[in-house]
C-alpha positions as CSV (number, residue, x, y, z in Angstrom):
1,X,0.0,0.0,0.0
2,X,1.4,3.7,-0.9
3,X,-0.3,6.4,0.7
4,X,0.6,9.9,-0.2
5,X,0.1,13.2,1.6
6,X,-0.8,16.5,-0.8
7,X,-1.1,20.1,0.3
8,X,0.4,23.4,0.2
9,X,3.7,23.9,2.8
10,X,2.9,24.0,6.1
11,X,-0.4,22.0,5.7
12,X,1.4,19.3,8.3
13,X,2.1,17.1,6.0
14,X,5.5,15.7,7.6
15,X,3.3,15.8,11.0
16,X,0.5,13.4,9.5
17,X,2.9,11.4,7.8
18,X,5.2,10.6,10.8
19,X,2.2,10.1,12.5
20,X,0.7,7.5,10.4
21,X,3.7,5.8,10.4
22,X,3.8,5.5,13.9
23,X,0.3,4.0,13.9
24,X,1.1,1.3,11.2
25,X,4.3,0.6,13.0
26,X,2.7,0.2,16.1
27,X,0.2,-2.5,14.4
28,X,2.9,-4.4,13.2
29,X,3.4,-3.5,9.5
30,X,6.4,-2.6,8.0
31,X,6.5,1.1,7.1
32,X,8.8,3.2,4.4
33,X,8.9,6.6,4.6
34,X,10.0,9.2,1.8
35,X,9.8,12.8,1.7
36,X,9.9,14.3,-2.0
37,X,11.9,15.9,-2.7
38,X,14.9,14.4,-1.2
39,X,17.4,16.8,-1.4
40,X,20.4,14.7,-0.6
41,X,20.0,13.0,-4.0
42,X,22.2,14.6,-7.0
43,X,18.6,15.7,-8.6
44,X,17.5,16.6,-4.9
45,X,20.5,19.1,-4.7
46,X,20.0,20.8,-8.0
47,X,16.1,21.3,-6.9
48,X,17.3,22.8,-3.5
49,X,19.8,24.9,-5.5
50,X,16.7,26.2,-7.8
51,X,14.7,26.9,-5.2
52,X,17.2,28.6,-3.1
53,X,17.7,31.0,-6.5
54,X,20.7,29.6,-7.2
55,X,19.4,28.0,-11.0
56,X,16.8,29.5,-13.2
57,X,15.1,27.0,-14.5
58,X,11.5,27.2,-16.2
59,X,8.9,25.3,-15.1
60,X,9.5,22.3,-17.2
61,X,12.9,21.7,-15.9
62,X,11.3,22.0,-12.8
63,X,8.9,19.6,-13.0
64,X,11.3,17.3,-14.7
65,X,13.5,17.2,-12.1
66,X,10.9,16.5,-9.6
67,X,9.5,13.6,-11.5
68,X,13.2,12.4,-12.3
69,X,13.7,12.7,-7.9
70,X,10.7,10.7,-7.4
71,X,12.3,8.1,-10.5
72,X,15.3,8.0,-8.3
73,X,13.4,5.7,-5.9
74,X,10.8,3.7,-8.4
75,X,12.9,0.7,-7.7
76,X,12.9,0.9,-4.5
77,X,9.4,1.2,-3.6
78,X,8.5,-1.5,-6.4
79,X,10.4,-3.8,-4.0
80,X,8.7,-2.4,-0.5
81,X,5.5,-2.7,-2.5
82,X,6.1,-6.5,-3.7
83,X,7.5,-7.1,-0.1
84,X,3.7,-6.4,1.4
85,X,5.6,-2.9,3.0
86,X,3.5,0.4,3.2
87,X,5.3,2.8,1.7
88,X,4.4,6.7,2.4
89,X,5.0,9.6,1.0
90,X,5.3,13.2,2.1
91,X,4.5,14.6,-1.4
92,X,4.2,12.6,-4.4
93,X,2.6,12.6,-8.2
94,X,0.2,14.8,-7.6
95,X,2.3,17.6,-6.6
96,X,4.1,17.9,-10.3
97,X,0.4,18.6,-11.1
98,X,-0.2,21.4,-8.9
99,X,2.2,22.8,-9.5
100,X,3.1,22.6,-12.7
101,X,-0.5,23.5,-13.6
102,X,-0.5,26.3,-11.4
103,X,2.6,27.8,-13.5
104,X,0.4,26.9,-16.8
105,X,2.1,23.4,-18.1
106,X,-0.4,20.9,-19.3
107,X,-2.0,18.4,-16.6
108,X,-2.1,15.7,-18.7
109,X,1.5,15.5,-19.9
110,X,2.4,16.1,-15.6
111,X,-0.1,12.5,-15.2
112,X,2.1,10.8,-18.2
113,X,5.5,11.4,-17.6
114,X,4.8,9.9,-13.7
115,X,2.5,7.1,-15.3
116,X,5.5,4.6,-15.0
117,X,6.0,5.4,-11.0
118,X,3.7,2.9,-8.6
119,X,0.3,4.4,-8.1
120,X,-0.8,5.3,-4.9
121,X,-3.3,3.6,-2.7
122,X,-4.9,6.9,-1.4
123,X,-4.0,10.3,-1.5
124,X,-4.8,12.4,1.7
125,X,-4.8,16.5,0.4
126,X,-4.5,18.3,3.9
127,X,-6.4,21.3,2.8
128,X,-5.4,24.7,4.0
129,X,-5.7,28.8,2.1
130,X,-2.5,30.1,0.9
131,X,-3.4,32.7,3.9
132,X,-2.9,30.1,6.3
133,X,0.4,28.6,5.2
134,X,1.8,31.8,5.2
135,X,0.9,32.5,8.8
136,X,2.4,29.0,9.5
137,X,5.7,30.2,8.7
138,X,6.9,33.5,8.5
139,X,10.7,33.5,7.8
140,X,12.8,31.3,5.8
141,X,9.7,30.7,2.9
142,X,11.1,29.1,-0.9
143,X,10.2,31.3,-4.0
144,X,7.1,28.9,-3.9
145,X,5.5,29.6,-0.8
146,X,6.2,33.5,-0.9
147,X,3.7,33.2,-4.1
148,X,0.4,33.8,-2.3
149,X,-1.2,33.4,-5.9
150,X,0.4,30.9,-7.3
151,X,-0.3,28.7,-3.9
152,X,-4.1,29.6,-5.3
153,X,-4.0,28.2,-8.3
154,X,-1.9,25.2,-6.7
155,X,-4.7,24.6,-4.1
156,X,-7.1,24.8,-6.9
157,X,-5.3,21.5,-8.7
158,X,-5.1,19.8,-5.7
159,X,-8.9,20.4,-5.2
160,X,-9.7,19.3,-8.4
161,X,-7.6,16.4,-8.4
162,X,-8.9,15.5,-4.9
163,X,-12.4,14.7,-7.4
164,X,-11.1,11.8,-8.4
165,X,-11.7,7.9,-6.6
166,X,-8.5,7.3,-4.5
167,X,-8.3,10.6,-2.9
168,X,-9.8,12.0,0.8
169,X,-9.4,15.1,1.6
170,X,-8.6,16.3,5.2
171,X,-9.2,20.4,6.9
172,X,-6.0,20.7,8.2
173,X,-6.7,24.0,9.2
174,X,-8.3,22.4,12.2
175,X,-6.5,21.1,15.6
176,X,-3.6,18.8,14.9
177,X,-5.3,15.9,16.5
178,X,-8.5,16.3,14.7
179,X,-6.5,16.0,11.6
180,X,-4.4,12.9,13.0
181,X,-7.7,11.3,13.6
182,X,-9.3,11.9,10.1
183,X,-6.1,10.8,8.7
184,X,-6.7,7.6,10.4
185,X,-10.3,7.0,9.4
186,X,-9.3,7.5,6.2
187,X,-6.2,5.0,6.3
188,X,-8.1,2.5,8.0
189,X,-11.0,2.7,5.0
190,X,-8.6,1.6,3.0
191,X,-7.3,-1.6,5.0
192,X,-10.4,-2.7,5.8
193,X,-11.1,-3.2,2.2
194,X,-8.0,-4.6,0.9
């Protein structure tokens, strides 16, 4: 099973994933955690560089090198996977298509060039207003989250792509435990039937 948290920075998605991991850990499964991007890869540093303002890249480099972070580890979770190992992710596919979309590249080609990668079991998009992740974190903020508008249009993707079966989507505007619990409903939906 691959779960996958979505949302804007500062939605808690590191918080709900360590969370859940401790939950499935604690019931005896055998849990993988990733964070994408992982900047200690040789992709991962040329991302942080970008975002730091160190590269200029256009958006589909960007995206490119996202997808090609995320590549970095398809072997990897294919095994955890065929081992009967949760894998989950803090970001995943779905983030290339916020935000790609958001800067105007075509959704569709940001679903085939990830097509390849292991499809997730359920996507959890902890919801939160560009407003709010700003007030979450006031100093040391990426090109990315300093975009109030472009974190619009990237909550608008991850709202629309939150339509489709697979997804559940969490207020993570609301107390941390409320979240953890929702998150755990939603997780435990999806063992139940599988």
């Amino acid at each position: 099973m691959l779960i996958a948290f979505e949302g804007l920075d500062q939605s808690g998605k590191e918080t709900q994933a360590r969370y859940l991991c401790e939950m499935l850990a604690a019931e005896g499964r055998v849990v993988r955690a990733i964070s994408f991007p992982d900047y200690e890869t040789a992709i991962g540093i040329e991302i942080g560089r970008a975002l730091k303002g160190e590269r200029d890249f256009g958006p589909e480099v960007m995206q490119l090198l996202y997808v090609a972070n995320r590549f970095e580890y398809k072997a990897r979770i294919d095994q955890w996977l065929a081992a009967g190992d949760v894998v989950v992710c803090d970001r995943y596919k779905a983030s290339s298509v916020a935000y790609g979309e958001a800067m105007g590249l075509d959704p569709e080609w940001l679903h085939l060039i990830q097509a390849p990668l292991p499809a997730a079991t359920l996507t959890i998009l902890l919801d939160i207003t560009p407003d709010t992740a700003a007030a979450r974190k006031h100093a040391g903020r990426d090109k990315f989250e300093r975009d109030l508008a472009l974190l619009g249009r990237v909550r608008a993707s991850y709202l629309r792509q939150a339509s489709a079966p697979g997804w559940t989507t969490v207020d993570a505007s609301q107390p941390r435990e409320d979240v953890r619990t929702a998150v755990a409903n939603a997780v435990g939906a999806v063992t139940a039937g599988s």
